[in-house]
N, C-alpha and C positions, 0 to 999 in steps of 0.2 A: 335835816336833809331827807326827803322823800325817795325813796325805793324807787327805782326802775324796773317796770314789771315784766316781764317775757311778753314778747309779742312775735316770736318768731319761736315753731315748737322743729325738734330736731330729731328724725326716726332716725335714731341708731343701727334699725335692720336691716334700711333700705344707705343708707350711706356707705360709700367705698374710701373713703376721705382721701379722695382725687385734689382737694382743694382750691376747686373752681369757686367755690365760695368763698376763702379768702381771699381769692383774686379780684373779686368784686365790691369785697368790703371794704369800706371809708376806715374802718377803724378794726387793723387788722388784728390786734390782742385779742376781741373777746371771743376770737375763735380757738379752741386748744384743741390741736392736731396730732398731738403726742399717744393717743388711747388708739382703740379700732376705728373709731369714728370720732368727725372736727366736734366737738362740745360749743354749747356758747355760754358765756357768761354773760347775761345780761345786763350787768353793772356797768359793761362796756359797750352793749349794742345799742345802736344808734336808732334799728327801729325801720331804716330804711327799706328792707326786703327786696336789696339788688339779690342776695343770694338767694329767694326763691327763685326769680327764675333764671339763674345761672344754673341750676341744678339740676340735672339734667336725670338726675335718678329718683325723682321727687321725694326727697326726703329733706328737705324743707317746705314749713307750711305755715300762712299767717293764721296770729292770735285774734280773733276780735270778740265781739258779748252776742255778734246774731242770735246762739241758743237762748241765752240767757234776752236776749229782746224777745223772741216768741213766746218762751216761757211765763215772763211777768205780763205780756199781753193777753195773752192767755187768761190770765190771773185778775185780770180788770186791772193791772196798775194804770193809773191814766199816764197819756204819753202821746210828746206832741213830737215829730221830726225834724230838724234841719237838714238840709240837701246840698251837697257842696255842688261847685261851678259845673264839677267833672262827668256831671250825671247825663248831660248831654249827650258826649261823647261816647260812654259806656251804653247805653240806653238807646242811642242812634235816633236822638231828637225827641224822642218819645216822655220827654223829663215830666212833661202834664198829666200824662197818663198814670205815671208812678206815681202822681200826689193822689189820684183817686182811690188805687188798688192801695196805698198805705192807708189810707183812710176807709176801704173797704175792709179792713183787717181791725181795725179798732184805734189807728191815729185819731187822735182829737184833730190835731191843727197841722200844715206843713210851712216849713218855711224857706225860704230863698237863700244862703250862703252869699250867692250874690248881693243883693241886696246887704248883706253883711260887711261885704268888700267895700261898698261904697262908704259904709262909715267908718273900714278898717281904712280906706285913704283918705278922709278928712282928719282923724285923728292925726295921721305922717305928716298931713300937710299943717293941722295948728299946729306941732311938735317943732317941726323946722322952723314958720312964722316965729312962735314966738320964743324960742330956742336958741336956734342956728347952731343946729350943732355942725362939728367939724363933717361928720359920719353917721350917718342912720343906715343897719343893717336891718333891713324885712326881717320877718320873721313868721310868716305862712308857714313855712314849710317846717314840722317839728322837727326833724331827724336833722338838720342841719342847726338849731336851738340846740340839741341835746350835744350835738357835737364841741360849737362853743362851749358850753359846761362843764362838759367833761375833759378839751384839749384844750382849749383858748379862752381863759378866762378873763385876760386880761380884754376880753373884745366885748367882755357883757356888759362895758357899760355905753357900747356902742349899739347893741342891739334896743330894735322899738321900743319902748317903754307903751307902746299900745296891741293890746292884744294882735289874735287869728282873726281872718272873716269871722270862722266857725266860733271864736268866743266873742267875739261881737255879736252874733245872733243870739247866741245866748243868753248873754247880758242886757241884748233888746227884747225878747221873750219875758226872761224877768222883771224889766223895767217897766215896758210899758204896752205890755198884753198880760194885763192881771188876772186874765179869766184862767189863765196856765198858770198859775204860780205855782201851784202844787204839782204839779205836772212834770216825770224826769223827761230829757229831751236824749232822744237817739241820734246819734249823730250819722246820717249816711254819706259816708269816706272815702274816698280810692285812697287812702293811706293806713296802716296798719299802726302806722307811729303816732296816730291821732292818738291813741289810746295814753301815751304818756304825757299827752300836755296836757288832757282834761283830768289825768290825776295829780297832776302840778297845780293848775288854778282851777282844780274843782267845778268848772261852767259844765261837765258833760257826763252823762252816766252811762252811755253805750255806746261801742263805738259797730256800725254796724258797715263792714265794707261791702261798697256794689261787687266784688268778686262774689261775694258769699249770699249777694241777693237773687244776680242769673245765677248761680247754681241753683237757689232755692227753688227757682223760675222755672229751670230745664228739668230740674228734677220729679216739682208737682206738674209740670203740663200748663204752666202760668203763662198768657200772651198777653203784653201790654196793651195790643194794639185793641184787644176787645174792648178796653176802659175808653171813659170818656177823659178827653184832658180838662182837667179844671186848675184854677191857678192858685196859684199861692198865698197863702193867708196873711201874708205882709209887702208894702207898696214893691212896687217892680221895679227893679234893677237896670240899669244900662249899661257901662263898659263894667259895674264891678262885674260882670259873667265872665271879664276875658281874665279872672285871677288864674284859673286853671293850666292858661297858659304861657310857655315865657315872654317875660314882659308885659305880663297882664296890666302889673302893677301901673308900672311904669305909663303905658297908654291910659289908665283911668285917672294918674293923677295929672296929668297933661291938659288934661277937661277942669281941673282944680288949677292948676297951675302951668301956662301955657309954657313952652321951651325947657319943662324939668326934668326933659330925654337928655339934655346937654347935659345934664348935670349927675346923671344914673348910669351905673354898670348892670347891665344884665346878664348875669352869670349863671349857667346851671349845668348840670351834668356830671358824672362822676368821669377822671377828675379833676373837670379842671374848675368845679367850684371847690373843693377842696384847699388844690393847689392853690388857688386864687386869696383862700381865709389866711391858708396859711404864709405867703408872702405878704398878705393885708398887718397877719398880727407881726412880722417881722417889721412893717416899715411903722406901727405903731410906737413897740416897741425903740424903733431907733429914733423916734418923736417926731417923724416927719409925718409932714400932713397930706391924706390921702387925694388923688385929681377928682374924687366922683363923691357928693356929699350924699348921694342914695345908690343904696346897694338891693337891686332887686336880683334874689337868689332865691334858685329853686334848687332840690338836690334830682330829682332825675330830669334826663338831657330831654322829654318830650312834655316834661311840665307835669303835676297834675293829670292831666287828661290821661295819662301811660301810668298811674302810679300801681306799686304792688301789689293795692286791692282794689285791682279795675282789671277787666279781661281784653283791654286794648292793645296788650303787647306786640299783636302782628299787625294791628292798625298802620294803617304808610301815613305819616305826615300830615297831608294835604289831607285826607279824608277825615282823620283823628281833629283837626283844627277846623274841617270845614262845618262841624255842626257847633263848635262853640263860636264859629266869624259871622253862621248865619242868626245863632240866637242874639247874640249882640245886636247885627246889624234890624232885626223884628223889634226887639226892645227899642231902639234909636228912632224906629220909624213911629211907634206909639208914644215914645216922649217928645216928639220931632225935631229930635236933636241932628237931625241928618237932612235938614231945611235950612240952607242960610238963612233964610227969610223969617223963619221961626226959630231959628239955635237959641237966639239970645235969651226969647221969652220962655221958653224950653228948659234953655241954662237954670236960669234961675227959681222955676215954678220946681228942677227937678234939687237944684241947690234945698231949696225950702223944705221940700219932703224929708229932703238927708236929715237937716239940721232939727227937724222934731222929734227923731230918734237920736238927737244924738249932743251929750252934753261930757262935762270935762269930768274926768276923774271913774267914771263905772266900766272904763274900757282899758283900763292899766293892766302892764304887768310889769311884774318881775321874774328875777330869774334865781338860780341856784349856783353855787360853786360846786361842783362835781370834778373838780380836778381833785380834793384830797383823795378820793379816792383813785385816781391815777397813779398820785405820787405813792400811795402805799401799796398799790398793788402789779403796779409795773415801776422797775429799776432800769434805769439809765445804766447800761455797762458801762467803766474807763475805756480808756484807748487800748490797754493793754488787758484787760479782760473779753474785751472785742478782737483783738488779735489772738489769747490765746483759742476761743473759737474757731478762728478762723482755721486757726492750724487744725484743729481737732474737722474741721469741715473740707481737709484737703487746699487750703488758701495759703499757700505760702509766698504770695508775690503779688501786685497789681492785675497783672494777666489773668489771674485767677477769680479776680474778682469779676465776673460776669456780667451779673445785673439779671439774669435771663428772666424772671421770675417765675421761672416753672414751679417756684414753692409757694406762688400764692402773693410772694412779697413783692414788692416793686425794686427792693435793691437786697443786694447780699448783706447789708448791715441791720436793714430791718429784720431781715430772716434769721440774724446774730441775736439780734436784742428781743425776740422771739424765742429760741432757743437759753438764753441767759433766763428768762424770765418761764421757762418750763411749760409754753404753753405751742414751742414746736421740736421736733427734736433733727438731728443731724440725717437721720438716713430720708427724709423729704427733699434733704438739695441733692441737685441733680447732678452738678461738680462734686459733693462729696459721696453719690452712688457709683459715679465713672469714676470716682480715683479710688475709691474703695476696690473696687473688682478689678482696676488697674494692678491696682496692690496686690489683690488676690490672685490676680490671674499671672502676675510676674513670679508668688511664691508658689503656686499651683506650675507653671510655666519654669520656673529655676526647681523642682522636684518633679516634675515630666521630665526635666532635659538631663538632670543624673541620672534618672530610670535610663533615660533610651541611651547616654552614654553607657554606663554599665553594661546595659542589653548588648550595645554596639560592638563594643571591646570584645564580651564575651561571643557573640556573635560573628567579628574577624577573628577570632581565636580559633573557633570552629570553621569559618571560613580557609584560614590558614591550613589547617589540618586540611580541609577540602580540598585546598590548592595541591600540599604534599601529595595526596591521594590523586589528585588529579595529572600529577608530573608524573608517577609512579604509573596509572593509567594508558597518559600520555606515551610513554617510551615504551610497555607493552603494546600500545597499539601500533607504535609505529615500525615496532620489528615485525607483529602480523600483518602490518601493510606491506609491508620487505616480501614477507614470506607467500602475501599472496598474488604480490605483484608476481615474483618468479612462479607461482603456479600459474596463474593464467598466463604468462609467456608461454610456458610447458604448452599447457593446455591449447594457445592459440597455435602453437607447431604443432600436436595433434592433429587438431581439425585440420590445419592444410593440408597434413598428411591424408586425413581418414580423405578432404578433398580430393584431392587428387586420382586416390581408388577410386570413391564413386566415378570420377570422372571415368576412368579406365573402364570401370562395370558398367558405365552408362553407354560408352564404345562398345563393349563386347555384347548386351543387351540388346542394342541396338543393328547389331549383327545377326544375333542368335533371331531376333527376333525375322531380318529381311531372309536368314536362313530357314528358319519355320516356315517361313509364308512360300517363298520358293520351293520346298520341302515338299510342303502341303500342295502346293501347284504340280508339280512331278509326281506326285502319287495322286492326285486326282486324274491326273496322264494316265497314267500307269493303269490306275482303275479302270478307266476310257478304255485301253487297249483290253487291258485282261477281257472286259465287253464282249470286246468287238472276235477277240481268239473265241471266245466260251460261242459266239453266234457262230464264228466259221466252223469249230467244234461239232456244233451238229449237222452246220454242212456235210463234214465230210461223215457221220453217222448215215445220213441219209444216202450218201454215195455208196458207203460198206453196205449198206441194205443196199443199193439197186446193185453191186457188185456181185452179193450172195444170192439176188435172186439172177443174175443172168449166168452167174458160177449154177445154182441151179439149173436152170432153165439148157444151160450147154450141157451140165451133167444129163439130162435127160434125153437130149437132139445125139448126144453121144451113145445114150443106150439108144436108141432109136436108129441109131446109124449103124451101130452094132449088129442091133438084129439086122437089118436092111443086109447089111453084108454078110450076114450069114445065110441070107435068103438066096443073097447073088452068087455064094460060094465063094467059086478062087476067082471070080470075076470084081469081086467087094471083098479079097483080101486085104489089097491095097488101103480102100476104102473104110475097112474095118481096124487096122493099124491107124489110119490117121482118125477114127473113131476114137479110141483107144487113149490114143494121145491127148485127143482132146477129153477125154473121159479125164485123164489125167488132169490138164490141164486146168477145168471145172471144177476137180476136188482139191486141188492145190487152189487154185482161186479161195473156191472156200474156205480152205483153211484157212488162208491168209487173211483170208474176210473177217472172218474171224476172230483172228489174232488182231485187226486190228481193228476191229471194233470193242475189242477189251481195250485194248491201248487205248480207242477215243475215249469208253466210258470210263477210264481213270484218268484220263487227261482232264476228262468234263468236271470228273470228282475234283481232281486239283485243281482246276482253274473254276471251280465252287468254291473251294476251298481260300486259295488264292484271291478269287473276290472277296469274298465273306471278310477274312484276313487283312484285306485292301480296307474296306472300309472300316472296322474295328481301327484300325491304323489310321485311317483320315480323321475318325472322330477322335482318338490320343493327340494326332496334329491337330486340331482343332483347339485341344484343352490346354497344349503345349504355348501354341499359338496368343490363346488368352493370358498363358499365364504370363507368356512372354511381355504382352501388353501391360498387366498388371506390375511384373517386374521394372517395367519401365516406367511407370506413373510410381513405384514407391520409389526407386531408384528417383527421381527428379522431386518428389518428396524429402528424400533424404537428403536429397544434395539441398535444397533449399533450405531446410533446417539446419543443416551444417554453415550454410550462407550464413544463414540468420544469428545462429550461434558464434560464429565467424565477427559477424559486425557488432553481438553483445561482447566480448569479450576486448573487441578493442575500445568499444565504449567505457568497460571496466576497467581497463588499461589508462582512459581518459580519468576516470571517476580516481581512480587508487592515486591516480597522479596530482590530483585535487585535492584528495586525502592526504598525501604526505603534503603539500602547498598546507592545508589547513591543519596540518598535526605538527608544522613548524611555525605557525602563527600561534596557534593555544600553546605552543614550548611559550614563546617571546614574549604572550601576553599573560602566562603564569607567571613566568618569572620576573614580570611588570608589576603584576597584580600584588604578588606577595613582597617585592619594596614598598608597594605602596602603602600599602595595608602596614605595615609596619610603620610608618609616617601617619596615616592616620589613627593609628594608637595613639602615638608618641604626642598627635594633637589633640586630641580625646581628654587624655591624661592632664595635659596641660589644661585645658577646657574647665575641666575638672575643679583643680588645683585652682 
C-alpha cells in the first residue's frame, strides 16, 4: 500500500486551533487538536483543501511540485503539460494564451484534459454496455477516491474501473504521441489532491495548481492577454470541457448515450456527497440495489472550476460557469454538433476521432484498501466507553447532548470518539467549558458565600454593638432634646420679655425723640427772642446816650441859667433856684444814665452770653435729636431681630419636636433592627450549616 503524501502544509505559528478546519473536513480524525495547534495526519487526509480556505488565519497552505516544475525546466528536462477543464474559469477564457506562454517557458507540447474527458466517458460508457453493472461511482475527483479507500471500502468495487480525464491524457500522450515519450507531463490542476492519484497509478510527475500559476503571474508582472492563443496539440474536445462542472459527466455521456440523466445521481458538495456515499455504502451493505446505476460526484459544491488550487473562490456561480458554458458551446459550433442538420454527421466524424485514441485495457484503474489503516489507527469506543466520556465532558443525560458542533464535529459522539482516540481533547466542547466554569464558578460561588456569610455575621456582630451604641446615643440625645427643648421655652419667654421692653423703649424713644424736636423748636424761639431783646438792647443804649447827652445838654442850660440869674440878681432868684433844680435834675439824669447804661452793657453782656449759650444748646439739641433718631432705627432693629429670633426659636421648637418624633422612631427601629439582625444570624448560620 502506497503512502499518502502531504498536500496540505500546516503553520503552527499562525494557527489558533479555533477549529474551523475540522469543521470543514470530510474526514475529521486526521486532524489532532489536543497540541497548540490542529496537526494533520496525512494518512488520514483526503487532500481536499476545504480547510484552506475555511482558515481564516492562513495557516493552512496547498502542497503542489510548481518549484520543483520551474526548477527541472530550467534544467532542460523535457516536459509536455496537460490542462484540466478548470483553466477556463481561473484564467477568465484566456486558456489559448496559457498554452503559448507554457510553451514560451520551455513546454514542448500542451494538451486538453478535456479532450481526456471525452475518452474518460466512452470508457463509463463500454464499462456499463458491456457490464451492466448495478453502480458505477465516477471517480474525477481524487479526494473523494481517497475517501472510499480509506472509509468505504466495501464501495471500491463500485468505483470506475477507468481512470481520471487527467490519466487518460496521460495514458493518450504515451500511447499515441511517441514524439513525448520521454517527456514528464505537468499536470495543470485546481486540485491539490491531484498529487495523490498520480502517485497511485503513476501517469503524472507534477502537479502544478492554477492557484500557484496566478500567483507566479501577479508576482513576475505576467499578462496572458499579451500571448497569442494557439491551440492544443491534441484533437479538440466538445462537452468533455463541461467535466469541471457538476454534472459535466453526466451531460457528455448523454451525447454517448441518449436519456443516461435518468439513470445518474449528481451529487457534490460537502456534505452531502459525503452523507450521500455513506447511506450509499449502508444500502449496499444491506444488499439492496441502488435507484441510479451512475453516480456522478464531485467533492466541492462549485465543481472543479472552485477547486482549492484555483483562485475562483469569490467567483458567483453564473460568472464561474459562464466561461466553461461558452467554451463548450465554441467547441459545439466547430464540431457542428449544435446543427440539427449536421449533429448526426458531427456525432459521428467526432465519435471516430474519440475511438483512435482510444482502445480497451490502457485507461484502467485500480484502487487500494486504506481502511487497515483506519482500523488500526482510529478505535471505535463501546457504548459505555462512549458514555464514560460523556460524563468526563459534563453529558450526563440526553439534553446534554447538543450536537452544536462548535468543536468542529457534527455530533457529540464524533467529538467522543475523537477524544477516545487522542486526537481531541475535553476542554474544545463547549458543554463541557460551560459546565466546567459552571462547576467552578458554584465552588468559587459556595466559597465567596461562606466568605461573605462569615463577614456578615461578624459584620451584624459589630453592627449589633452599633445598634447598642446607638440606643445608648439615642436616649442621651433625647434627654438633650428634653433639655433643650425647655431651654428655648426659657429662651422664647425671654425674647417676649426682652419684646416687650423694646416695645416700651420704642414708646419712650419715640417720645423723647417728639420731645427733642419740640425742645429744639422752643429754644430755637427762645433764640429768636434772646435776638430780638439783644436788638432792643441797644435801643435802649442808644436812648441812655441821647438821655446823657440831654442830662448834659440841661446840665449846661442850667449853668447857663444860673449865671443868667445871677446877672438878674433877686429878680432871677427864683429863676436861679428852678436853675439849680434843674442842675440837679441833669446830674441825677446822668447819673442814672449811667447807671443804666452799665445795667444795659451787662444786660448786652448776658444776653451775648445767653445767645452764644442758646446756640451751643441748639446744636447739643441737634446731636440729642440725632441720636434720638439713631436710638430709634436700632431700637426698631433690635426689635426685628428679637422678631426674628422670636420666629427661629419657634421654628426650633418645631425642629426639637421632629427630633423627639424621629428620636422615637430610631428607639423602634433599633430595637427592630437588633431582633432582626438576630434572625438573620440565626439564618446565616443555618445557610451555613
Amino acid at each position: 500500500m502506497s503512502q499518502l503524501k502531504p498536500v496540505i502544509f500546516v503553520d503552527k505559528d499562525k494557527c489558533v486551533n479555533c477549529h474551523r478546519c475540522i469543521a470543514v473536513c470530510p474526514s475529521k480524525f486526521c486532524n489532532d487538536g489536543t497540541g497548540d495547534y490542529v496537526q494533520l495526519n496525512s494518512e488520514l487526509c483526503l487532500g481536499c483543501g476545504a480547510c484552506i480556505e475555511a482558515c481564516v488565519h492562513d495557516a493552512r497552505h496547498g502542497i503542489d511540485d510548481t518549484e520543483l516544475f520551474f526548477s527541472d525546466l530550467k534544467n532542460n528536462q523535457p516536459m509536455v503539460a496537460i490542462v484540466a477543464p478548470a483553466v477556463a474559469a481561473n484564467f477568465k477564457g484566456l486558456d489559448l494564451q496559457l498554452n503559448s506562454w507554457l510553451k514560451s517557458i520551455g513546454v514542448k507540447a500542451v494538451f486538453d484534459v478535456g479532450f481526456g474527458a471525452e475518452l474518460t466517458t466512452k470508457s463509463y460508457v463500454e464499462h456499463i454496455k458491456q457490464n451492466n453493472p448495478d453502480l458505477v461511482i465516477a471517480q474525477p475527483c481524487p479526494a473523494l477516491v481517497t475517501y472510499i479507500e480509506l472509509y468505504h471500502p466495501e464501495l471500491l468495487p463500485y468505483l470506475s474501473p477507468a481512470d481520471s480525464p487527467m490519466a487518460h491524457t496521460t495514458a493518450m500522450v504515451r500511447n499515441y504521441f511517441p514524439g513525448y515519450k520521454n517527456c514528464r507531463v505537468a499536470v495543470i490542476s485546481p486540485c491539490y489532491a491531484k498529487r495523490r492519484e498520480f502517485d497511485e497509478n503513476q501517469k503524472g510527475d507534477y502537479v502544478v495548481t492554477m492557484r500557484s500559476l496566478s500567483n507566479y503571474f501577479e508576482q513576475n508582472g505576467i499578462d496572458l492577454k499579451k500571448y497569442k492563443a494557439i491551440p492544443y496539440d491534441n484533437p479538440l474536445a466538445e462537452r468533455g470541457v463541461l467535466y469541471s462542472t457538476p454534472g459535466g459527466l453526466m451531460r457528455t455521456a448523454e451525447r454517448f448515450v441518449p436519456g443516461i440523466h435518468k439513470k445518474t445521481r449528481k451529487i457534490e458538495g460537502y456534505p452531502n456527497v459525503y452523507e450521500y456515499i455513506e447511506n450509499l455504502s449502508k444500502l449496499i451493505k444491506a444488499g439492496k440495489k441502488p435507484d441510479y446505476q451512475l453516480i456522478d460526484c464531485l467533492n466541492c459544491e462549485k465543481g472543479c472550476n472552485c477547486g482549492a488550487g484555483t483562485i475562483n473562490q469569490d467567483l458567483s456561480l453564473d460568472e464561474l460557469e459562464g466561461y466553461i458554458e461558452r467554451r463548450m458551446e465554441e467547441r459545439a459550433k466547430i464540431w457542428k454538433t449544435d446543427n440539427p442538420k449536421s449533429q448526426k454527421a458531427a456525432q459521428k466524424k467526432l465519435d471516430e476521432t474519440i475511438n483512435k485514441f482510444w482502445k480497451p485495457g490502457i485507461y484502467n484503474r485500480t484502487y487500494e484498501n486504506r481502511n487497515e489503516y483506519v482500523i488500526k489507527n482510529l478505535r471505535t469506543p463501546t457504548d459505555e466507553q462512549r458514555r464514560e466520556i460523556f460524563i468526563k465532558m459534563g453529558k450526563s443525560s440526553k439534553k446534554d447532548i447538543l450536537n452544536c458542533q462548535a468543536c468542529g464535529y457534527k455530533t457529540c459522539y464524533q467529538m467522543a470518539d475523537a477524544i477516545f482516540n487522542g486526537v481531541n481533547k475535553l476542554e474544545h466542547c463547549h458543554h463541557y467549558v460551560m459546565h466546567q466554569m459552571n462547576e467552578d464558578f458554584k465552588k468559587e460561588l459556595s466559597h465567596k458565600i461562606e466568605l461573605v456569610i462569615n463577614k456578615s455575621i461578624s459584620c451584624l456582630d459589630e453592627s449589633q454593638q452599633s445598634v447598642s451604641t446607638l440606643v445608648q446615643v439615642t436616649d442621651e440625645m433625647s434627654k438633650n432634646v428634653e433639655t433643650s427643648s425647655s431651654a428655648v421655652e426659657q429662651l422664647l419667654g425671654n425674647i417676649n420679655s426682652i419684646n416687650e421692653i423694646l416695645n416700651t423703649n420704642l414708646k419712650v424713644v419715640n417720645n423723647l425723640e417728639q420731645a427733642t424736636t419740640l425742645g429744639k423748636s422752643g429754644l430755637t424761639e427762645v433764640y429768636r427772642l434772646v435776638n430780638s431783646i439783644e436788638e432792643r438792647s441797644k435801643d435802649l443804649l442808644e436812648m441812655s446816650k441821647m438821655i446823657d447827652k440831654i442830662a448834659k445838654q440841661t446840665d449846661l442850660l442850667s449853668m447857663n441859667a444860673a449865671i443868667e440869674a445871677a446877672h438878674a440878681g433877686d429878680a432871677g432868684k427864683g429863676f436861679a433856684v428852678v436853675a439849680s433844680e434843674i442842675r440837679k435834675l441833669a446830674e441825677n439824669s446822668s447819673k442814672e444814665t449811667k447807671s443804666i447804661d452799665e445795667v444795659l452793657k451787662k444786660m448786652k453782656s448776658l444776653i451775648d452770653t445767653i445767645s452764644e449759650k442758646t446756640g451751643e444748646v441748639s446744636k447739643e439739641f441737634d446731636t440729642i435729636v440725632n441720636l434720638s433718631a439713631k436710638v430709634k432705627d436700632q431700637e426698631a432693629l433690635v426689635h426685628d431681630a428679637v422678631q426674628e429670633q422670636n420666629n427661629g426659636s419657634n421654628q426650633l421648637l418645631d425642629t426639637i419636636s421632629q427630633m423627639k418624633d424621629a428620636q422615637n422612631a430610631v428607639s423602634e427601629a433599633t430595637a427592630k433592627l437588633n431582633t432582626e439582625t438576630e434572625e438573620i444570624k440565626q439564618q446565616m448560620t443555618n445557610l451555613e450549616v
